[in-house]
C-alpha positions in Angstrom: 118.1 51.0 82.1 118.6 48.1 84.1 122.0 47.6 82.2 123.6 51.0 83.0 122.1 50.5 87.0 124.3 47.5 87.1 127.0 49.2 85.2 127.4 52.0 87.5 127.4 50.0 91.0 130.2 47.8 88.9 132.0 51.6 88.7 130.8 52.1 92.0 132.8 49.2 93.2 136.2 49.3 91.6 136.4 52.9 93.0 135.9 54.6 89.8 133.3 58.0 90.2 130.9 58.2 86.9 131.6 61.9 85.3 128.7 64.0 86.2 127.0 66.9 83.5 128.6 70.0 84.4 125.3 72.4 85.1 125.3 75.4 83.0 127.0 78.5 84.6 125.1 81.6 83.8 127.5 84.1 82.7 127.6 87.6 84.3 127.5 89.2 81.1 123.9 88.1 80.2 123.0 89.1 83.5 124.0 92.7 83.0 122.1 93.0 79.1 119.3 91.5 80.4 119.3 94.4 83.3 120.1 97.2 81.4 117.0 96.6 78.8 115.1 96.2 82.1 115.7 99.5 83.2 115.3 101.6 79.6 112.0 99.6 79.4 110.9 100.9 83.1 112.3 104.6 82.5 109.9 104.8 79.3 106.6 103.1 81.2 107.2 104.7 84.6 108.4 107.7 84.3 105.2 109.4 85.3 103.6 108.4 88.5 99.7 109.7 87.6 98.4 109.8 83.9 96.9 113.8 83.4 94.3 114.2 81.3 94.9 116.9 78.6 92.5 119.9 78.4 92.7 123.1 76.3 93.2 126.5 77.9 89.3 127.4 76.6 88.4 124.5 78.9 90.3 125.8 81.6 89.2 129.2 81.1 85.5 128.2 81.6 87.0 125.9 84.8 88.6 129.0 86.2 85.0 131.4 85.6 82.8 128.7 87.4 85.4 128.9 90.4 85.6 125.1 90.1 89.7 125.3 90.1 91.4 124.9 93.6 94.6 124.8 92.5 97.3 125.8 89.5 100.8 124.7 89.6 103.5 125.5 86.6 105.9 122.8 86.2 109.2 123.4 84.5 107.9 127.0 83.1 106.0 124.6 79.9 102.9 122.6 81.5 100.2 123.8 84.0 98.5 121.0 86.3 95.1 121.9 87.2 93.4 120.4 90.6 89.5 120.5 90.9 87.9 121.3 94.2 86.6 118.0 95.4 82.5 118.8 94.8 83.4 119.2 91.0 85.3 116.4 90.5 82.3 113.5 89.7 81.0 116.3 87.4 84.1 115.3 84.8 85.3 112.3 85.8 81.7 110.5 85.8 81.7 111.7 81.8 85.0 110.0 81.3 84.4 106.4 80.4 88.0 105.6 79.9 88.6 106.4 83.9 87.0 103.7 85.4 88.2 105.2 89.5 87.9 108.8 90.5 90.9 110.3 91.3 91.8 111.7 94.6 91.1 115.4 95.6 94.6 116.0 96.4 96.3 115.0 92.9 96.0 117.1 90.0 93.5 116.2 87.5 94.3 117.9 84.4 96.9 119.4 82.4 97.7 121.4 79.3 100.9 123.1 77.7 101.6 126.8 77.7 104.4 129.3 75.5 105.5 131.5 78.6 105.1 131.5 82.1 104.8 135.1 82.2 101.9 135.2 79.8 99.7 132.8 81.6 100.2 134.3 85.1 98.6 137.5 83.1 95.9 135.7 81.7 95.3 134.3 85.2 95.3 137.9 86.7 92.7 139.5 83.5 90.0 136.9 84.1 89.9 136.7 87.8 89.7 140.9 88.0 86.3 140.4 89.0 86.8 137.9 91.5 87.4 138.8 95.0 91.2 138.8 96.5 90.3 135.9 98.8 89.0 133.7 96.0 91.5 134.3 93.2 94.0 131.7 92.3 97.4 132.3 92.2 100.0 129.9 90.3 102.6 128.5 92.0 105.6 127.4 90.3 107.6 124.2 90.3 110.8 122.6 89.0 110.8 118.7 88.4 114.0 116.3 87.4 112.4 113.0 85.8 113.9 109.6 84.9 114.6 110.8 81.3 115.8 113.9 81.9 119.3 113.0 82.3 119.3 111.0 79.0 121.0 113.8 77.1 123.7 115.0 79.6 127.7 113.8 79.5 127.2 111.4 82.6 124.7 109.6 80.3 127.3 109.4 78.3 130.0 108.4 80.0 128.2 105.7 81.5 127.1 104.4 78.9 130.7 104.2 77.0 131.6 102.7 80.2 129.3 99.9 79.7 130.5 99.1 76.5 133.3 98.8 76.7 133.3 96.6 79.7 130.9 94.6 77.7 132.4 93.9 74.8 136.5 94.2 75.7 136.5 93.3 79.1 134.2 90.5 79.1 134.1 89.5 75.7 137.5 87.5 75.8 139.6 88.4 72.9 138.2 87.9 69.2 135.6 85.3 70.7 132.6 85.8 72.5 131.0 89.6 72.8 134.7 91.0 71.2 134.1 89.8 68.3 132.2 92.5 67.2 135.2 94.9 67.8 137.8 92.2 67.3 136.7 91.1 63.8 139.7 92.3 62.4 142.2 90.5 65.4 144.0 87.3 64.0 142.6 84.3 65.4 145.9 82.2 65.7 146.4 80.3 69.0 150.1 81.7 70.2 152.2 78.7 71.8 155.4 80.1 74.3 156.4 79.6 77.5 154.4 76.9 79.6 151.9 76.3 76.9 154.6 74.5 75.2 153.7 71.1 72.7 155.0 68.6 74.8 155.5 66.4 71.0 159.1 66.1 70.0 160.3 64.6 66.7 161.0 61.3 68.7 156.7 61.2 68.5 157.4 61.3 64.8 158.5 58.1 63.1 158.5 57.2 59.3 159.4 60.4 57.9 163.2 60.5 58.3 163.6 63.3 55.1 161.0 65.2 56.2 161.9 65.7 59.7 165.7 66.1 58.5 164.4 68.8 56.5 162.8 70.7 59.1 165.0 69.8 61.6 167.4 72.4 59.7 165.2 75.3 59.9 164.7 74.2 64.1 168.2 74.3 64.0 169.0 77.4 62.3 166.6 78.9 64.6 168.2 77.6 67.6 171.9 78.4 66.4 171.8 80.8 63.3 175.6 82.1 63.9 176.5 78.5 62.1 174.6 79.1 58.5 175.5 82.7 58.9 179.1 82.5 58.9 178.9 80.6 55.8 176.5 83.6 53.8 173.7 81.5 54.0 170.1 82.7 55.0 167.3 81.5 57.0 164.4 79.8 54.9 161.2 81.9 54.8 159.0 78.9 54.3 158.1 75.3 54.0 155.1 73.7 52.5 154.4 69.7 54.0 152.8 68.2 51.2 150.8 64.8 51.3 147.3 62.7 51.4 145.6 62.9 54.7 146.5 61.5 57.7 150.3 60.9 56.9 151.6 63.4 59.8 151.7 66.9 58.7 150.2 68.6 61.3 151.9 66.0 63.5 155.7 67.5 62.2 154.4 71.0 62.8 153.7 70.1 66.7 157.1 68.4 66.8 158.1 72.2 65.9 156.7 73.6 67.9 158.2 71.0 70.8 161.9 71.6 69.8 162.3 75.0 68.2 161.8 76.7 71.7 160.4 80.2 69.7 156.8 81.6 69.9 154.4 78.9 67.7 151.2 80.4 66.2 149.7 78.0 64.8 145.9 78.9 63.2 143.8 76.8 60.0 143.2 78.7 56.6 139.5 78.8 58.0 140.2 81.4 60.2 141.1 84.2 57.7 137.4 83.4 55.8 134.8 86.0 57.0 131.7 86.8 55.9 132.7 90.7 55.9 134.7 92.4 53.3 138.4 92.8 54.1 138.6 90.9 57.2 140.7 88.3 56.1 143.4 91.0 55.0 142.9 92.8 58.3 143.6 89.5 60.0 146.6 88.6 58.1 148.3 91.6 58.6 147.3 91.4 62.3 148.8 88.4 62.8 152.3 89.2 60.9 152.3 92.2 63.3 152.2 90.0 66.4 154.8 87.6 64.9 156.7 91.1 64.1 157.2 91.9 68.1 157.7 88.0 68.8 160.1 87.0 66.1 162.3 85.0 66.0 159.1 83.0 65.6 157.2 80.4 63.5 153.5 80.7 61.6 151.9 77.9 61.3 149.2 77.6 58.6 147.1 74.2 58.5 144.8 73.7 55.7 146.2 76.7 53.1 144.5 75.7 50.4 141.3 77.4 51.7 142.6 81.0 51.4 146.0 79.6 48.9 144.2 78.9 45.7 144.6 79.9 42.1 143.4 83.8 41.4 140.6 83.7 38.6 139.8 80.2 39.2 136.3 80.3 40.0 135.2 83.7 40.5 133.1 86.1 38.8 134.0 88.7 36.2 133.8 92.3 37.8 133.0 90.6 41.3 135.1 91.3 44.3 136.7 88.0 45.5 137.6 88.3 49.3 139.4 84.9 49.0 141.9 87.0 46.3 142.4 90.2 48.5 143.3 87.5 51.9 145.9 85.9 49.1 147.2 89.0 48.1 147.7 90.5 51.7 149.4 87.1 52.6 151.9 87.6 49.8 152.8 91.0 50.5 153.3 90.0 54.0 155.6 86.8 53.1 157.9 88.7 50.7 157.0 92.4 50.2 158.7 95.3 50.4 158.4 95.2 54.0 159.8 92.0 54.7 161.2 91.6 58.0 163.7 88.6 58.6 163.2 86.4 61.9 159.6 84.7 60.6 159.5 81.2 59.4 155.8 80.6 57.4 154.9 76.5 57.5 151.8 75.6 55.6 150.3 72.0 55.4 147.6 70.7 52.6 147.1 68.1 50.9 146.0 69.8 47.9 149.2 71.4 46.3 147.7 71.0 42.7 144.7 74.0 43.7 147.7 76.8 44.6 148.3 80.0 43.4 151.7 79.4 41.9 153.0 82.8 43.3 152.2 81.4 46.3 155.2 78.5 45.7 157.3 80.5 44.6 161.2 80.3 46.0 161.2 83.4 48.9 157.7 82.3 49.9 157.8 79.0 50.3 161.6 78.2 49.9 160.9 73.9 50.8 158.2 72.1 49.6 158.2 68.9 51.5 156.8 66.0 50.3 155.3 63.7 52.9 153.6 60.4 51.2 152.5 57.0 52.8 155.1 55.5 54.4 156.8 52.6 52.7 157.1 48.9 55.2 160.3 50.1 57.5 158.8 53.4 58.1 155.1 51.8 58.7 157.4 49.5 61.4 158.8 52.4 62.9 155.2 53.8 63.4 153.7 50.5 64.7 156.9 50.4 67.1 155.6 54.5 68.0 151.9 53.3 68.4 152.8 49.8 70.3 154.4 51.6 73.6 151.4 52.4 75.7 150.0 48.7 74.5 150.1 45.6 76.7 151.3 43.3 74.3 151.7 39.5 74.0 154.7 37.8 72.8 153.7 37.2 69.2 153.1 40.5 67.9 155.8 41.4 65.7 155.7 44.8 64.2 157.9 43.9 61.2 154.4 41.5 60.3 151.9 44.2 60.9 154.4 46.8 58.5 153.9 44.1 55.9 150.1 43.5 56.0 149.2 47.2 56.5 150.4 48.5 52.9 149.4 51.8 51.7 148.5 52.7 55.5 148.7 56.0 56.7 150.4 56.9 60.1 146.8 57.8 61.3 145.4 54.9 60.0 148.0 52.9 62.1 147.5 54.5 65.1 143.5 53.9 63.9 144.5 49.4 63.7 146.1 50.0 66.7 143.4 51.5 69.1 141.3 49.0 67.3 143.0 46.1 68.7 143.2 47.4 72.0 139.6 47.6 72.3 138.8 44.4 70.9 141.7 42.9 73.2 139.6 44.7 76.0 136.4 43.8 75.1 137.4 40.0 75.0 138.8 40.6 78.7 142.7 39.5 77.8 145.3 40.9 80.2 147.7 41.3 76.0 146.9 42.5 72.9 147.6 39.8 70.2 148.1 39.4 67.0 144.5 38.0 66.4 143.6 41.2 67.7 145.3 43.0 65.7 144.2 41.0 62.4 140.7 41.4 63.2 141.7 45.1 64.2 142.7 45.4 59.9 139.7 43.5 59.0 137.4 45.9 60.5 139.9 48.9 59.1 139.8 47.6 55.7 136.6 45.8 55.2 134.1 47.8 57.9 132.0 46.5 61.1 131.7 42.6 61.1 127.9 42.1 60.8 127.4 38.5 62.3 123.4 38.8 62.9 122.9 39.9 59.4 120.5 37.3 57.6 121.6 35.6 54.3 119.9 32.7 52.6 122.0 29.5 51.7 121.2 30.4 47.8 123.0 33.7 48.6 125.7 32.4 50.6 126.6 29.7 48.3 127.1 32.6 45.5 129.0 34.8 47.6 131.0 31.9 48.4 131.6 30.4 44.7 132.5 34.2 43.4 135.2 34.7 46.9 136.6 31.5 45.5 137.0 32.8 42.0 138.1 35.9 42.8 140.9 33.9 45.2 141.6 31.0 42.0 142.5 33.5 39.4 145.1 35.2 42.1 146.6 31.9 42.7 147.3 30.8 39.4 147.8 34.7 37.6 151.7 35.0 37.3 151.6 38.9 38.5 148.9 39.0 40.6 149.3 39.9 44.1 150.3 36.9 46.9 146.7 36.3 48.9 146.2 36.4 52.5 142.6 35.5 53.5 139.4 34.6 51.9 136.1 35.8 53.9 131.9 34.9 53.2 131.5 36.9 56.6 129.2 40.1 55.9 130.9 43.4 56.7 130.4 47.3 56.5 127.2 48.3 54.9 126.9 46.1 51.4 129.9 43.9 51.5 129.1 40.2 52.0 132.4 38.5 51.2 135.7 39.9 50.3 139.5 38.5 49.3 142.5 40.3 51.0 145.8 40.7 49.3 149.2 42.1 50.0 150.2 44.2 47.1 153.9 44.5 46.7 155.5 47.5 47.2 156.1 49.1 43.8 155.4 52.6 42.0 155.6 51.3 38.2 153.1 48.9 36.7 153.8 46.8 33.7 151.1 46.1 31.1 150.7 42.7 32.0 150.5 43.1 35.6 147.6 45.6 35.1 146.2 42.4 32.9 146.1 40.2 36.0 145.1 42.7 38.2 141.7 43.2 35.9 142.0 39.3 35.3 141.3 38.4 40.0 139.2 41.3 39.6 137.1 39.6 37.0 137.0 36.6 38.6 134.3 36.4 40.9 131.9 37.5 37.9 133.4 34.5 35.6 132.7 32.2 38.6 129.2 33.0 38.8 128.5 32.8 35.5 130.8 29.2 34.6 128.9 27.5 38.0 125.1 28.9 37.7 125.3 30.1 34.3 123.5 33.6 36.1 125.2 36.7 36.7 124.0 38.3 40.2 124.6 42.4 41.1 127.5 41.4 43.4 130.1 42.6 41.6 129.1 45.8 40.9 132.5 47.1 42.6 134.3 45.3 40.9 133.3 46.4 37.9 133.7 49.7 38.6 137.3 49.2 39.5 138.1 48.0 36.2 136.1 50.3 34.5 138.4 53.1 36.2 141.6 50.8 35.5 141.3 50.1 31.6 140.0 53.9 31.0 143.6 54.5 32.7 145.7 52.4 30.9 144.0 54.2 27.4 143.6 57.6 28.3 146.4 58.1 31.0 149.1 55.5 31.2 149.0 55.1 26.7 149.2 51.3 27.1 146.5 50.8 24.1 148.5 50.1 20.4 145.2 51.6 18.7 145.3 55.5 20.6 149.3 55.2 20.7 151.2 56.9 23.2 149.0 59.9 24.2 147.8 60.6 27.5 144.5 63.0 28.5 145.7 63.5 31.9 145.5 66.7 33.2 148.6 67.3 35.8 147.2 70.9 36.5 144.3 69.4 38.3 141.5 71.4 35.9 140.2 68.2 34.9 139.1 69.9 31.7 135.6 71.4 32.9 134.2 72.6 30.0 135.6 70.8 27.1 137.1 67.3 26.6 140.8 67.5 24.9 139.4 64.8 21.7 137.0 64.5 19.3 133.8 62.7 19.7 135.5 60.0 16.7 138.6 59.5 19.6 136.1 59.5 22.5 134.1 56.4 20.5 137.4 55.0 20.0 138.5 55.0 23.5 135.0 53.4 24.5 135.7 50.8 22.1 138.8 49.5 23.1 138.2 49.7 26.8 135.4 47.5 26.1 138.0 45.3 24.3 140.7 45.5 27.2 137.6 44.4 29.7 136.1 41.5 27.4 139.7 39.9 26.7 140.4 40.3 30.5 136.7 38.5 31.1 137.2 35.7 28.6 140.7 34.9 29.7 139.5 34.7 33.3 136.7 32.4 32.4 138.9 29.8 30.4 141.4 30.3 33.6 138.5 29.0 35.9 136.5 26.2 34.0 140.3 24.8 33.6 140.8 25.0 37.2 136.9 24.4 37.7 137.2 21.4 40.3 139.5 23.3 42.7 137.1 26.0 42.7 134.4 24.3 43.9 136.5 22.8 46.3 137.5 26.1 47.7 133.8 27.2 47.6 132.4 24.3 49.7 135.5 24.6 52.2 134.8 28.6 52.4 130.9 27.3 53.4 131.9 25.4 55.9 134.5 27.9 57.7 133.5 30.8 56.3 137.3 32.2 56.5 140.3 30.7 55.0 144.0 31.6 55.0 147.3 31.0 52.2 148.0 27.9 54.3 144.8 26.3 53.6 145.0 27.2 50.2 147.9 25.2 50.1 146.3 22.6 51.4 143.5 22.5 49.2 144.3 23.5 45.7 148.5 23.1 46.1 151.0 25.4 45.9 151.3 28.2 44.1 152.8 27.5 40.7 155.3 30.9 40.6 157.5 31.6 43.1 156.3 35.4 44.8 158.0 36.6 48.5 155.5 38.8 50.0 156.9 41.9 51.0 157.8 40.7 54.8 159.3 38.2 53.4 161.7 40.2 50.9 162.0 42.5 53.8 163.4 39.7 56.2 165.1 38.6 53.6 166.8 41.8 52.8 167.6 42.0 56.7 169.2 38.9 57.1 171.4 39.6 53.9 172.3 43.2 55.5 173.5 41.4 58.4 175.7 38.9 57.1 177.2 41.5 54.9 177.9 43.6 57.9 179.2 40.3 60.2 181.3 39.5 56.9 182.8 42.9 57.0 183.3 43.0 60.6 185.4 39.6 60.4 187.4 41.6 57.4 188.3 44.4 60.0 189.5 41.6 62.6 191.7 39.9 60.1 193.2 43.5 59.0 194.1 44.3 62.2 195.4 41.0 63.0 197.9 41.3 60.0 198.4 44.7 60.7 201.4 44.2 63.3 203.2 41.6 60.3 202.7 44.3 58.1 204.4 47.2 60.6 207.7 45.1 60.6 207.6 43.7 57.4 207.6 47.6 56.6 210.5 48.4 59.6 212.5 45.3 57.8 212.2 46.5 54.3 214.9 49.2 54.4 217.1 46.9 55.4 217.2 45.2 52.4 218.3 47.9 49.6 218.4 45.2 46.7 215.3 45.9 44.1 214.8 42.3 43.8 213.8 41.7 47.3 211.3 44.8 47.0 209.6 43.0 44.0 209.4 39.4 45.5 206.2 40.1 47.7 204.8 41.6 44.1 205.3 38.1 43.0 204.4 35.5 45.6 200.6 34.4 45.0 199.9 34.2 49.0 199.5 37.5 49.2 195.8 37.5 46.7 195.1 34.2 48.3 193.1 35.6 50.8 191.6 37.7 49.6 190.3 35.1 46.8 189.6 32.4 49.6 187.4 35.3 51.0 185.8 35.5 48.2 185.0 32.0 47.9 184.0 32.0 51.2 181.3 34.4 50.7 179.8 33.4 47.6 178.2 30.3 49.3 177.0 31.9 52.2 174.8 34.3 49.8 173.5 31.7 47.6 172.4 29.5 51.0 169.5 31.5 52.1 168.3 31.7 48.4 168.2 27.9 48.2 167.0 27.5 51.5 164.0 30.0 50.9 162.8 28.1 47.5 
């Protein structure tokens, strides 16, 4: 408490007021329910003032005889109140142990029902024909209008319709809130026009140059159809972004709603899922009706795959899938019958495998664009994107972080980016650097740094001697990947050491790299056991990575000589539920020989390490005393790295500076033409002069003429072979 005193006269003091709770705002609508039970509750309980006691007409018979009745009034020509003369009233009332007061003598005290007024004013005229005319009774009647009375008439009615419908239209806002009950059916998609507009543009998007080319058409043939027209071409009904999450999909859609300058609804395949029958049809249809009046307009459909899937996959026999009749109203609706031109559908998931291939079809979805992890010059051009708004020092080189980020997605960018702000911040530095930014990938990659967390030297000296290993067989495996750092500092929830390498960027795998890749995996294990002859439960991940990885190479990738060149993958995404596509014999086989890949992995990783056994414990002992080391110290400590493997910055540096002397060589090759060019324009003028073939042919025949061009030549061959020597 103390703390956040101090923190907010610190707040106080720079000028900066704390963000006070908003207090809850009672809405009027609650308000008005809460009174209109109030007052149905009080027209039922007080709708009489006095409670009558109900006699029969015997009783009141024998009342009327004993003259004990002053007075008789008929109310509404149905019920007749009876009031006692004030001398008999004790005589009833004492009797009556549910009354606990005596009524007044003014009230009436009893009551009972009658069939006709008529007929009781003659039986009040046969039994008092004895009486004299000054003592008999006469009743008087009386017409009453209660509380309830006007339940039943048309201005109960009308008020009440009245009230309902400013309840739930007027107050309920839309399809949210108290319209929802009438507005089940209303589309829930957000509509983006006029100043509502996405202030993104495609110069917020970076790293996905095809995809944004591909879109950009359809922007553009929204913006200026007369050019595709002219030409017979027609607009594209759809376009499906593709890709794992977090590479920018939704991203691309804003930046189209930013430039295409139409109507934008944009909605999530959530929002057609109901728990009533038929709502998401009603809602599709809805919403293709709005689009309808705004069109030329885009749809915008985030997260298809919850409404998009396969038909029959899943559901029951005879059962009524609601899921299938949203799909089938959404196809109709795309490219039915009633297909009106002017709508452009975008849909983003990163499940494409779990469609409904109807759904793909060309003249639903005419584009399907794929939008993968960016590769290391479009993970730059994001780093540049996510760099602006940063304060940064002069060291940070984004060309650096695109080569140590590999298989980072843009949001995971942005993510190492926001990281290294804060810790930047949290240090108190006036720049973010690029120890920031390193720490900022630790934390990405490896989890929270857990410096208080207690480890006993027997446990730290393992963790350290299986890092080591893990960072010895990388060093000295031909194809495994170039190293970066070695950590024994504790991170995320079970992780007490890790190795960080930068895999090259590749898509096809060799046999033998996949070897060396098990081999560093391996390596911590052999370590252990070669050093304390004990296994410990630490590398429990990594087994389970090369579990996953030799099952792969026999099952998917047909890299085993044994099973041949058959593959059990299942592109379809069904994953074979129910039954497994081989026989038990071909499922022992394929146990067997992973377990051969794995033991011929583990033994050659073993004889690897006791070889290099003295630079491992080296490495271990180093790793104890600074807990963290880099490539360079490897160098230092174990040598260089017997094969010669750029990292990926490098090759990309290296493929710059190449680019660049090819362009400065052929920018020098334009200067030299158009020097010449002027000899050449007289030497042409000249020419006609001289009519004689022979003199034509003699330029044919003079070497100078190829003499620069070979010199050129020369020229350039040594200045491409330089850098190549100079970088071994």
């Amino acid at each position: 408490m103390a703390k956040q005193g101090n923190n907010f006269k610190n707040a106080k003091r720079s000028g900066l007021q704390p963000r006070m709770p908003k207090k809850p705002v009672g809405g009027f609508q609650s308000w008005m329910v809460v009174g209109l039970v109030l007052a149905v509750v009080s027209m039922f309980f007080f709708s009489k003032e006095t409670t009558l006691q109900p006699i029969t007409i015997k009783q009141f018979e024998s009342m009327l005889i004993q003259k004990e009745v002053e007075k008789v009034v008929i109310v509404n020509d149905k019920i007749v109140e009876v009031s006692l003369k004030p001398t008999y009233i004790p005589k009833y009332f004492k009797k009556n142990t549910t009354q606990k007061l005596v009524p007044a003598a003014q009230v009436p005290h009893f009551e009972f029902e009658i069939n006709s007024k008529e007929s009781f004013e003659r039986f009040l005229e046969d039994r008092q024909k004895t009486f004299p005319r000054n003592e008999q009774i006469m009743a008087s009647p009386e017409t009453r209008t209660g509380p309830l009375d006007w339940l039943g008439t048309w201005g109960f009615f009308i008020l009440m319709g009245l009230s309902f419908y400013f309840l739930f239209f007027r107050m309920g806002g839309g399809a949210g809130g108290g319209g929802q009950i009438f507005n089940i059916g209303r589309s829930r998609a957000t509509l983006i026009e006029g100043e509502s507009k996405v202030k993104i543009t495609f110069n917020d998007v970076a790293g996905l140059d095809e995809a944004k080319e591909e879109i950009q058409e359809i922007v553009e043939f929204l913006k200026f159809p007369k050019k595709f027209t002219d030409l017979g071409g027609k607009i594209p009904k759809g376009a499906l972004l593709v890709g794992p999450p977090g590479t920018g999909k939704t991203l691309l859609a804003k930046a189209v709603a930013g430039e295409a300058g139409v109507p934008f609804f944009s909605l999530s395949g959530s929002d057609f899922v109901e728990m009533f029958v038929g709502v998401g049809a009603a809602r599709v249809r809805d919403l293709f009706k709005q689009a309808k009046e705004k069109a030329p307009c885009i749809i915008f459909i985030d997260e298809i795959d919850a409404v998009g899937r396969s038909r029959g996959r899943g559901s029951m026999p005879g059962g009524n899938d609601e899921r299938e009749n949203t799909l089938n109203s959404l196809l109709v609706e795309m490219d039915g019958f009633a297909t009106d031109s002017g709508i452009i559908i975008m849909a983003a998931t990163n499940r494409p495998d779990v469609l409904d291939p109807a759904l793909l079809r060309p003249g639903r979805f005419d584009r399907q664009i794929s939008i993968d992890k960016p590769d290391i010059i479009g993970r730059e051009a994001i780093f540049k994107v996510h760099l602006k708004p940063l304060k940064l020092a002069a060291d940070t080189d984004p060309k650096e972080l695109a080569a140590q980020t590999p298989g980072f997605a843009g949001a995971e960018i942005a993510n190492v980016c926001n990281e290294a702000a804060l810790i930047a911040a949290r240090r108190s530095k006036t720049a973010v650097d690029m120890n920031d930014f390193q720490e900022a990938m630790d934390r990405v990659i490896g989890g929270l740094e857990k410096k208080n967390k207690l480890i006993s030297p027997e446990e730290k000296k393992i963790v350290a001697f299986h890092e080591a290993g893990h960072a010895i067989a990388g060093w000295f495996l031909e194809h495994a990947n170039p190293l970066v750092k070695v950590s024994i500092v504790p991170r995320g929830v079970a992780a007490l050491g890790y190795a960080q390498y930068l895999p090259k960027e590749q898509f096809l795998y060799r046999t033998e790299q996949l070897m060396d890749e098990m081999c560093v995996t391996l390596g911590g294990r052999a370590a252990e056991e070669i050093v304390f002859g004990k296994i410990s439960t630490g590398a429990q991940n990594d087994l389970e990575r090369i579990t996953k990885l030799a099952y792969s190479m026999v099952t998917i990738y047909g890299m085993n000589e044994k099973l041949g060149n058959i593959s059990y993958y299942d592109s379809k995404g069904s994953e074979y539920q129910f039954n497994k596509p081989y026989s038990e014999t071909t499922a022992r086989e394929i146990d067997e020989e992973v377990r051969k890949i794995i033991k011929e992995a583990y033994d050659r990783t073993k004889k690897l390490l006791k070889s290099k056994q003295d630079k491992l414990t080296i490495l271990a002992e180093q790793l104890l005393q600074k807990e963290v080391l880099f490539q360079s110290d490897l160098e230092a400590l174990v040598g260089p790295r017997p094969f010669e493997q750029l990292t990926s910055y490098q090759e990309f540096i290296k493929g710059e500076t190449e680019k660049k002397r090819k362009d400065a060589k052929d920018e020098r090759d334009l200067a030299e033409e158009k020097k010449n060019a002027p000899a050449k324009v007289v030497a042409a003028k000249k020419a006609p002069v001289a009519k004689k073939a022979p003199v034509a042919k003699a330029p044919a025949k003079k070497v100078p003429a190829k003499k620069p061009t070979a010199t050129k030549e020369e020229a350039a061959k040594p200045r491409v072979r330089k850098p190549k020597s100079t970088d071994s």
